[in-house]
Structure formats: C-alpha cells, structure tokens
N, C-alpha and C positions, 0 to 999 in steps of 0.2 A: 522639639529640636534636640537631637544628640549633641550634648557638649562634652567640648575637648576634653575635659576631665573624664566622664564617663569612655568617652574612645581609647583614652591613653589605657587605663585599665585595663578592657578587653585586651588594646594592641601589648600592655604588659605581658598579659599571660598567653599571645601569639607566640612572643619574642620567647618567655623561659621554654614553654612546651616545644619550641621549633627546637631550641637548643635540648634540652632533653633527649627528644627524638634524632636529634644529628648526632651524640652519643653514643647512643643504641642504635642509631641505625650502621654506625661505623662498626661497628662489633659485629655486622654482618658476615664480614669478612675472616675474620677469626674463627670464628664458631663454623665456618664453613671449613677452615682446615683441620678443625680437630677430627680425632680418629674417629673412626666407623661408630664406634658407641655412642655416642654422642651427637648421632644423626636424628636422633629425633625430639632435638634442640630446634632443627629447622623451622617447624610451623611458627616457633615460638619468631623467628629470625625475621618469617615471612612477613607475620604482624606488624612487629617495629619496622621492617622497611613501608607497610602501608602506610602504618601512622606516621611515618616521616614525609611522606608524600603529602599525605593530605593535611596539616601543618606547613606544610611550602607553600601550599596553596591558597591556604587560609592567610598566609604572610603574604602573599600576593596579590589576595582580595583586597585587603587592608589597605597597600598601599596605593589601589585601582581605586579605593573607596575614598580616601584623604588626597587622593591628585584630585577627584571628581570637585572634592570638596572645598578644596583650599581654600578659594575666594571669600565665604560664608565663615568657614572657623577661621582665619586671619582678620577677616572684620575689619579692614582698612587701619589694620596695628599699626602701620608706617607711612598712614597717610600724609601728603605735606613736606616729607623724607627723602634724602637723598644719602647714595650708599654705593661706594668703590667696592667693585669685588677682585680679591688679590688670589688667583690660583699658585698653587707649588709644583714644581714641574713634575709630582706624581700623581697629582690629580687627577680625576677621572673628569674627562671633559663631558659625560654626561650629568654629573655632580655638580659641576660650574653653572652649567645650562640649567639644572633644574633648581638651584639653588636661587639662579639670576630671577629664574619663572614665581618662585615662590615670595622675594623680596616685590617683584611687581604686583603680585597678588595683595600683598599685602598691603599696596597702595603708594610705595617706596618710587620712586625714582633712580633706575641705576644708572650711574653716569660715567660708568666704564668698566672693564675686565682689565687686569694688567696681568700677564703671566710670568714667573718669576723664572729664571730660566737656571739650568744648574751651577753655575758660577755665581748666584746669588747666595746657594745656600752651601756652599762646599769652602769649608775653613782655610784649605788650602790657597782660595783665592780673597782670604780675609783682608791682606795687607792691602789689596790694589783696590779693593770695594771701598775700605775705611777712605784709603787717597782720593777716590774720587768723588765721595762724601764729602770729604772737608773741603774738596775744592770748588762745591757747588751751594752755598749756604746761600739762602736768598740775603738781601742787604735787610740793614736791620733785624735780623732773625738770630738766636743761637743755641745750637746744639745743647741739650743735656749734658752731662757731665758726670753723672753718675754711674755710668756703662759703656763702655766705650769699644764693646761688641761689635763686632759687623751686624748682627741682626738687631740688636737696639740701636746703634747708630741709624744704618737704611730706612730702617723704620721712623724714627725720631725724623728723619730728611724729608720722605716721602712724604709723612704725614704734617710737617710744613708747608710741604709742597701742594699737596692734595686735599688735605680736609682743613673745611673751615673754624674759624676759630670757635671753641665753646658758649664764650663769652660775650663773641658780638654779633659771631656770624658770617663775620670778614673772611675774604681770602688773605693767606699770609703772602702769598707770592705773587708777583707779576705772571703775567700770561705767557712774557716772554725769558723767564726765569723758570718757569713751571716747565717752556719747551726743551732750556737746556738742558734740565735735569734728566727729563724723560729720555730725551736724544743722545745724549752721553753716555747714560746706563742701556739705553738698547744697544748703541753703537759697541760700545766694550762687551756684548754677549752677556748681561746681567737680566737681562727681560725686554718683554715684545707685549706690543700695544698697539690700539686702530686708533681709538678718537676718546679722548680721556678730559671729563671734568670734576671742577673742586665738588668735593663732597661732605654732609655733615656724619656720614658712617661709616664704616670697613667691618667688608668679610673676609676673611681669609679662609679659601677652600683647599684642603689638603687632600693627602691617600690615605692609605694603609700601614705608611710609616716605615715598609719592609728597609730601605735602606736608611732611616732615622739615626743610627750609629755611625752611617761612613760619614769622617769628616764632621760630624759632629751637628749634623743635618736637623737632628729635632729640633735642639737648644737654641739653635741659627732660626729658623719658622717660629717657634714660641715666645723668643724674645724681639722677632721685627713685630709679631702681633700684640704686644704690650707697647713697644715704642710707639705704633699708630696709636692706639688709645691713649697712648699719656697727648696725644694732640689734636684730640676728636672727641664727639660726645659717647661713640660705643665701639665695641669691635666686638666681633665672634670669630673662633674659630672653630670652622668645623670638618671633622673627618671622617673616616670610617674607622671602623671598628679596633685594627692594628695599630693606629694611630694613639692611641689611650693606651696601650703597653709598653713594659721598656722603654727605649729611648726615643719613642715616637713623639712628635710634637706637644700633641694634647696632654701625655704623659707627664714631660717637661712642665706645662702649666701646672699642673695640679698637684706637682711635685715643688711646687716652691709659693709660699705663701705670698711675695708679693706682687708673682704675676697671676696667680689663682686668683685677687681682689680683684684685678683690673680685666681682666677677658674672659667672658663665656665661651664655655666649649660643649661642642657637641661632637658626642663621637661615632654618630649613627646615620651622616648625612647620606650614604646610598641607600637609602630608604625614607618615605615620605615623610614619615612623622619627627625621620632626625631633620627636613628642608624645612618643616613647616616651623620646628623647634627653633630655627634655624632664625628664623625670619620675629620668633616672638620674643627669642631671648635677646634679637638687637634692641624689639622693641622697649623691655626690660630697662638693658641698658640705659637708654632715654633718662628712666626714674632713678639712675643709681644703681641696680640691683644687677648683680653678677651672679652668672648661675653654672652647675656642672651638672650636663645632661646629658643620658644614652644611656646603654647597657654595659659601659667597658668597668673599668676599674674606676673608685673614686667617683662616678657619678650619683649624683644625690636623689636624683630625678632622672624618671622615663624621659616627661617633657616639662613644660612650664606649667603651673598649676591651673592655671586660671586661664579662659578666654575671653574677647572682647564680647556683652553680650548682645 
C-alpha cells in the first residue's frame, strides 16, 4: 500500500518541477521577442514549453489519483466527528464542495456550510457587525475580552453558537438563540445559510486572498478562524496558494504567533492533497497539534506526516 508519506514526496517534487517549468516556460514569451540572433534559442523555448505541459499533467494525475484515493488514505481520521464548514465570499465554491467531500471521507459528519458574505469581512462594516454581536449573546454565555475585533468577536459568537463545548460536549446555546443569531446576521447581509447544526469542528475555506488588503480582509478571516477555535476542539483554515502571501488571510495566521498556535492552515486547498490535508490536520487538531501546510510561504510541511494505517 502507497502511504501518504511516500505520495506526499512524489506530489512534493510534482509541485517544485511544475513551478520550475511555469518559470521557464514564461520566458517563452520573451525570448520569442528578442532580435533575429537569438532565434535559435527557440528549440531550446520549445522544450520548456513541453516539459511544462507534461508536468500539468503529471499535477493533474496526482490529483485524479488522491480524489481516487481519499477514502483509504483518510482512514476514517474523523470518524464519530462533526465539523461546520465556514466559506469567505472568495471562495471557490468548488473548494467548499471538495473540501465538504473530503471531511466526509474522512468519516466526519458535516453539519452545515455557512457563507460569510462581504459585510462580514469588510472593516468598514466593523461597528454594525460588533452591535449586532453584542446584542445576541446567548444567556449565560460571555464573550472574550481580549479582542474586541469584528473577526475575533463573530467568531468568539458563532463559535458559542455553533460548536459544542470542549469539555462536555454540550451545546452552549438554545436552538432558539442559535436561530436568532443565524437570522439576524443573514437578515443584515453578514452571511447565508440552508440548514445548520452544532458542531465539535470548523473549517474555514478561503481564496486567493487577491483582495485580503481592502478593508482589512485577511486580518478580519484570520482572526474569526482563531475565535472559532478558542471555542471548539479544532479549526483549519484553508486556501489557496495567494492566500499565504501578503495580506492574505493565512498570511495573517502565520504571521502572528498566537493565532499561528491555535489554527492550521493549508494554503494548497484547490488541489487534492491541500483537501486531503485538509481534513487530517483537523484531525491533528483533535490531539492538540497545530500545523502549517502547503507550498506558500511559512509552510512547514507539504502535508501532515503520518497517515492513519
């Protein structure tokens, strides 16, 4: 049996050689404009645009090969598990989808998708998010105090609302405290939702990050995904590739030591092995262990080291 260790390897040296070749195969284009002397740089042109092809391919085998597989190398990591997936309104909603596929593979339970809508994450609408936070705290229940963020606040709220407690396993909220939460923040354009239950996990599935600076976008997504964990057993967040630079969300995590402790992040989720990662680093979570995984900046690891065997 191929283990995940041995796959992640191969799939490492997919990932640098495709990057490599996207390099050289960009310099196609240059080398095609220089002067006439310099035309017979072309064959040389021709090659790398092959090897760049055939490197896509092989990236695309890969990921044909770990969808095939996922059932077997997830190994029922989340068996018994239940886990809210929280999309950002740049998500790729095939990311959502294969993200939700691979939490079930893993034997998880998902018990809802909530979409955050962009008044969730846009600082300009900070004051009226924070008001309507405070004006929904379940009884008995109370907000952190430490951050007093729109994205640690909502998060600290939701994750009240939504995930059950660590410790007992209890729901913190009524069913009908849970619905005015939900209904208030949809109703004010903060996010949209079908049928949503308490859960002992959160994912938070992001983008590309490209607009992570307007408004203050990443900071706002990095810190509601530490607020869910400060009131759940695990949270991931995971994105693609732009997401880990700059001011991109996962960025933000890895850039500040102690939301970095509290949330794994994957920065490689439009490809199989960042869903699969996806689904083993919650499982991580479970035992404590926080991890930084993908190919972007700051990742420590491809994927998680070990599979179930």
């Amino acid at each position: 049996m191929i283990s995940l260790r041995q796959h992640a390897v191969s799939v490492a040296g997919i990932f640098l050689a495709l990057a490599i070749g996207l390099v050289l195969g960009a310099h196609s284009g240059v080398l095609g404009s220089l002067r006439p002397g310099h035309r017979d740089m072309q064959p040389r042109v021709d090659a790398l645009t092959a090897q760049n092809a055939r490197l896509t391919g092989q990236l695309a085998a890969s990921d044909a090969f770990l969808s095939g597989a996922e059932a077997r190398l997830l190994g029922g990591a989340l068996a018994g598990h239940s886990v809210l997936v929280f999309s950002t309104p740049d998500a790729d909603g095939a990311d959502v989808d294969a993200v939700s596929k691979a939490l079930t593979a893993a034997g998880a339970t998902v018990n809802g998708v909530i979409a955050l809508a962009n008044p969730f994450v846009d600082s300009g609408q900070g004051d009226r998010l924070r008001t309507a936070v405070t004006n929904m705290i379940p009884a008995g229940a109370q907000l952190q105090t430490e951050s007093l963020d729109q994205g640690s606040m909502s998060g600290d709220l939701l994750g009240v609302a939504l995930l059950t407690d660590p410790g007992d396993g209890h729901e913190r909220a009524t069913p009908q405290e849970r619905g005015l939460i939900l209904d208030t923040l949809r109703s004010g354009g903060f996010l949209n939702y079908t049928q949503v239950r308490p859960a002992q996990l959160a994912v938070v599935v992001t983008g590309e990050g490209a607009e992570a600076a307007e408004n203050d976008q990443g900071s706002i997504i990095a810190r509601f995904a530490a607020g869910l964990r400060g009131r759940g057993v695990g949270t991931v967040l995971a994105g693609r590739a732009g997401s880990a630079e700059g001011a991109g969300p996962i960025a933000a995590v890895r850039s500040d030591d102690k939301l970095n402790a509290a949330v794994t992040t994957v920065d490689n989720v439009d490809h199989e092995i960042g869903r699969v990662t996806t689904a083993l680093g919650l499982s991580e979570q479970l035992k404590g262990v926080t991890g930084r995984y993908g190919t972007g900046a700051k990742a420590n690891s491809l994927t998680v080291a070990a599979m179930p065997s």
